[in-house]
N, C-alpha and C positions, 0 to 999 in steps of 0.2 A: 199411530198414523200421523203423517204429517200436514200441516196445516199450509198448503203452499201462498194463498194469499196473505195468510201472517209472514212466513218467511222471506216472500217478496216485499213485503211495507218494511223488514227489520233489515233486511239489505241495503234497500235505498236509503232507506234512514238513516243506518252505520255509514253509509258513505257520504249523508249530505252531514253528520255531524262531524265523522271524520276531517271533513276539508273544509268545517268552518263555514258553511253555507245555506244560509238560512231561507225560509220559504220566500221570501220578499225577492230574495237575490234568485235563487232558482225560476223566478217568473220572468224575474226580468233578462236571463240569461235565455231561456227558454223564447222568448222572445225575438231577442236574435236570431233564433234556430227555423222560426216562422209559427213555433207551436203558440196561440194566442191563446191564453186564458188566465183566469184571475185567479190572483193569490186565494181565495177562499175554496177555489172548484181545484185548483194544484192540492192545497192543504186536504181536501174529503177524500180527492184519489188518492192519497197515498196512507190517509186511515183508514180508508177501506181495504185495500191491499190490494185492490181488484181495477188493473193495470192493465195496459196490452202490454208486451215485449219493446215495439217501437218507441214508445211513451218511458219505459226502463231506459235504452239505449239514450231516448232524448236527455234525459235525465242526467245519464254516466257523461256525454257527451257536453252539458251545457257546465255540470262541476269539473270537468277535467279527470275525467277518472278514465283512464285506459285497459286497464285488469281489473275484474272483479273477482275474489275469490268465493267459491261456495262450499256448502256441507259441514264446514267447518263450526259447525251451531255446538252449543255449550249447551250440556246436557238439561232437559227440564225440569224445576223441583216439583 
């Protein structure tokens, strides 16, 4: 069974590491976007995994991420 708020935190994850973008910068890009909140409550929502969609998209949209691929998950040990 799959753990979809685990796979939502290693999505976004893979893509804010991806593109070099760390939590400091993701706030402050986020920012621009109107989403107001501090690096430490950015940083909880995304170890908890437990996200809205919007908040995703805000996300994809403040690191420049256009496509995101999924299912593509590496089998678990």
């Amino acid at each position: 069974m799959v753990d979809w708020n685990l796979e939502a935190k290693r999505v976004l994850k893979a893509e804010l590491a991806r593109n070099g973008v760390s939590y400091k910068v993701l706030v402050t890009r986020l920012d621009t976007l109107g989403v107001k909140d501090s690096e430490g409550a950015i940083a909880n929502r995304i170890s908890r995994g437990k996200f809205s969609f919007a908040f995703f998209l805000q996300c994809m949209q403040a690191i420049g991420v256009a496509t995101v691929r999924v299912g593509e998950r590496k089998p678990e040990r």
